[in-house]
C-alpha positions, 0 to 999 in steps of 0.5 A, spaced: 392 454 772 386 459 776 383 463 772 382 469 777 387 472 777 389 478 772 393 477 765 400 480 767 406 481 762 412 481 765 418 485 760 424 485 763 429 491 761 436 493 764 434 500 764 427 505 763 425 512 764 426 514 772 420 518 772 414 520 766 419 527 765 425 522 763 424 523 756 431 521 753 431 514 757 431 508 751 425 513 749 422 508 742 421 502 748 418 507 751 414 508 746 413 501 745 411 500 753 406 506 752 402 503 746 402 496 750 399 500 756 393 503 751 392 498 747 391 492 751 388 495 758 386 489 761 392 486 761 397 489 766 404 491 764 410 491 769 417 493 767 423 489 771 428 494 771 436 491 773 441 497 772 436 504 771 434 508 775 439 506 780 436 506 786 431 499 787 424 503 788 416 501 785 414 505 782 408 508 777 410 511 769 404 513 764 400 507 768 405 502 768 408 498 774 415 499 774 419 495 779 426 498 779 432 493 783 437 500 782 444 495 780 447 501 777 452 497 773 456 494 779 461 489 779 459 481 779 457 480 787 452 486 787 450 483 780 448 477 783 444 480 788 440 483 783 438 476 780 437 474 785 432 480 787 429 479 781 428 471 781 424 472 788 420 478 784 418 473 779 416 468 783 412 472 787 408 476 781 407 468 778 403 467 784 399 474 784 398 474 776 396 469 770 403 471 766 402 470 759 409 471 758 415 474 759 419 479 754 426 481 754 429 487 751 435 486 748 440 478 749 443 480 756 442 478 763 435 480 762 434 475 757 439 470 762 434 471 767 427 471 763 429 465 759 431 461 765 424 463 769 420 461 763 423 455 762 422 453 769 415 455 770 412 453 763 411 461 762 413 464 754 418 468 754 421 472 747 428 475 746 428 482 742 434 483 738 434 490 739 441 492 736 448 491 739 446 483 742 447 481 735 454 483 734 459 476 735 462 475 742 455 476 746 457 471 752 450 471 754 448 467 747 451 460 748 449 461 756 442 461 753 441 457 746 436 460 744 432 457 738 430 461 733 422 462 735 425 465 742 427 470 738 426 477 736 429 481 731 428 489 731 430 489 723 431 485 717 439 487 718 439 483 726 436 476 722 442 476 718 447 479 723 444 474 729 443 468 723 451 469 721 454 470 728 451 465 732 448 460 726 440 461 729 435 465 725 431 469 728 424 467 726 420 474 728 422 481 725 417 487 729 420 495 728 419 499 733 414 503 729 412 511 731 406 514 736 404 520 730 400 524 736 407 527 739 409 530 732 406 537 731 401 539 727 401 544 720 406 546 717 413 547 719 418 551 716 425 547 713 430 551 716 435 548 718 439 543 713 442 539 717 440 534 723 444 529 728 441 526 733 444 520 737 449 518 743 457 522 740 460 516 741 465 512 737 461 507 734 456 514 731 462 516 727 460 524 727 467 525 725 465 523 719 458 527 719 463 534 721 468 532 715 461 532 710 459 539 712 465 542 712 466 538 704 459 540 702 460 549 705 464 549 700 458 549 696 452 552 701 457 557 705 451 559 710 449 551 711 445 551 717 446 544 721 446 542 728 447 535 732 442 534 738 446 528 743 451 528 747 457 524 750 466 522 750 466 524 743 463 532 744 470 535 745 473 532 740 467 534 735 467 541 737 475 541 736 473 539 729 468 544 728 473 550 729 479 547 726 473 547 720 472 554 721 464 551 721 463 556 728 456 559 724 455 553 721 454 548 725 452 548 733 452 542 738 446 542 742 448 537 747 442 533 750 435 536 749 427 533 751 424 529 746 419 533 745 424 539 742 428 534 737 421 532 734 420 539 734 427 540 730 427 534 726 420 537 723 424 543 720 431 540 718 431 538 710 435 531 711 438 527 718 444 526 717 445 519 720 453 517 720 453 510 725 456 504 722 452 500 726 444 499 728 439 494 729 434 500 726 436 507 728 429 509 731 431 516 729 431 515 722 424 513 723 422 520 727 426 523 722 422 520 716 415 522 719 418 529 720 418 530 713 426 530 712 430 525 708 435 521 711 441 519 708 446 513 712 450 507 711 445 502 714 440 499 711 435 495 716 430 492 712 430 488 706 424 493 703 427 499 701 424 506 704 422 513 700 426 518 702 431 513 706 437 513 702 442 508 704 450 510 702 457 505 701 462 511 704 463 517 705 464 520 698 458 518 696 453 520 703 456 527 702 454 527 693 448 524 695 446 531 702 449 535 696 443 533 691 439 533 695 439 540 698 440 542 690 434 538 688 429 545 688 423 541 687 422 536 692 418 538 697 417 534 704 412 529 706 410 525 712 413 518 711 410 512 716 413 506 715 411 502 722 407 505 726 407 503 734 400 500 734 401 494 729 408 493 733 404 493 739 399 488 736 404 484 732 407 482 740 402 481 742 399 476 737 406 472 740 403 472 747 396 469 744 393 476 745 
């Protein structure tokens, strides 16, 4: 293999940011990508992007290549056209760089494309397990027959998710671990209770998050809360919060930057996080180095967590909110328990870098 030609690694994606400003796109691989670029500036990282932003450009982000082939989630044919383009691509970018390998996010058509290309050109190639590709009935994971040390799982909970559904063990766990310098510096003022963030959609469950506020002003009648996403499910949710009689408690922010939800996170007392399924929950990890405490269902990696309280049901994440906000000596604390840098390393050293 020549030795001239420039590292590359080639990640492949079905959606990233359209543009340094698109801070709410899949924004913990953003992080990721963002430490991978600082942290290992003699090997050149290109982004493969199938289905967003929807138009097919090349473009620059934060210093990383990004070729974008705009898919927009098409039928079939057009989907075909996709790979095709992308196969090309990969050919192309082979001959230009000495690849040390290709990565894949999430168990879909990226890993269907990246899996293939490697196996024909001799090139390494991982699969990250990022969350809902674990679940039972991934059509893309027979396709594939993906051995064990192909495979990526973003938590503990994923290995065993992924291990009883399809009978293969993932042999490598990386977190998406935190970029501490986006959190403001001193000291913030805890005045907001409550915090939401996420996607409202059925799988978030905010039905039950709404249902625990209204339980829990009984005893705090001036509890301060906000959700911070947006989605089908906001109709449904500002319904409930009138119904409720919550109007002055709790407030739907829709969508916002992420740079003002750090800011938020760094003043609520707790993250709410009512989801009934997660490969990790990014913003449990936000939340936790924002010094607030988070109280949810899922339970991600085997060891346990400080300040992350992990509940069997409703009853006992509203009981557990209560004591928390009762207890009149805790004081909040910065908790990092992945920090991206290592995440970026521990990658890498998967490459042979």
């Amino acid at each position: 293999m020549a030795t001239d030609k420039p590292q590359a690694l080639i990640i492949l994606t079905p959606g990233f940011p359209a543009n340094e400003a698109d801070s709410t796109c899949i924004t913990p691989l953003q992080v990721f990508v963002k430490s991978l670029q600082q942290n290992y500036p003699g090997v050149k990282i290109i982004v493969l992007t199938f289905q967003y932003p929807f138009v097919a450009e090349n473009y620059r982000w934060n210093n990383v290549n990004v070729i974008a082939f705009g898919g927009k989630g098409k039928g079939k044919l057009f989907r075909l056209m996709v790979w095709f383009r992308v196969w090309q691509r990969l050919k192309k970018l082979n001959r230009q760089y000495h690849i040390i390998g290709l990565l894949s996010f999430w168990l879909n058509e990226c890993a269907f494309i990246g899996s293939k290309f490697a196996r024909l050109k001799g090139l390494k190639h991982y699969c990250w397990l990022l969350g809902q590709d674990a679940k039972a009935g991934n059509g893309y994971v027979p396709r594939l027959n993906m051995k064990g040390d192909e495979l990526i799982a973003i938590s503990d909970f994923i290995v065993k998710e992924y291990n009883r559904n399809y009978n293969v063990k993932p042999e490598h766990v990386i977190p998406i671990g935190l970029d501490t310098s986006l959190f403001g510096k001193g000291e913030i003022e805890k005045d907001i209770d409550i915090i939401g963030v996420g996607s409202l959609i059925p799988l978030k469950q905010y039905h039950i998050f709404v249902e625990t506020i209204s339980l829990l002003k009984v005893y705090y009648p001036n509890i301060k809360v906000i959700i911070c996403g947006d989605g089908p499910k906001m109709g449904r949710l500002s319904a409930m919060i009138k119904s409720f009689g919550l109007e002055n408690n709790l407030v739907l922010k829709g969508e916002l930057p992420y740079p003002e939800i750090l800011k938020l996170m760094q003043r609520s007392k707790i993250l709410l996080h009512t989801s009934a399924y997660e490969g990790f929950g990014y913003v449990n990890l936000e939340a936790l180095y924002a010094g607030a405490s988070v109280v949810s269902f899922v339970k991600p990696m085997d060891e346990p967590v400080p300040n992350w309280h992990i509940v069997n049901n409703e009853k006992d994440m509203m009981q557990k909110v209560k004591a928390i906000l009762s207890d009149t000596k805790h004081s909040p604390r910065a908790i990092l328990p992945y920090n991206v840098t290592d995440s970026a390393k521990a990658m890498m050293a998967l490459f042979g870098l």
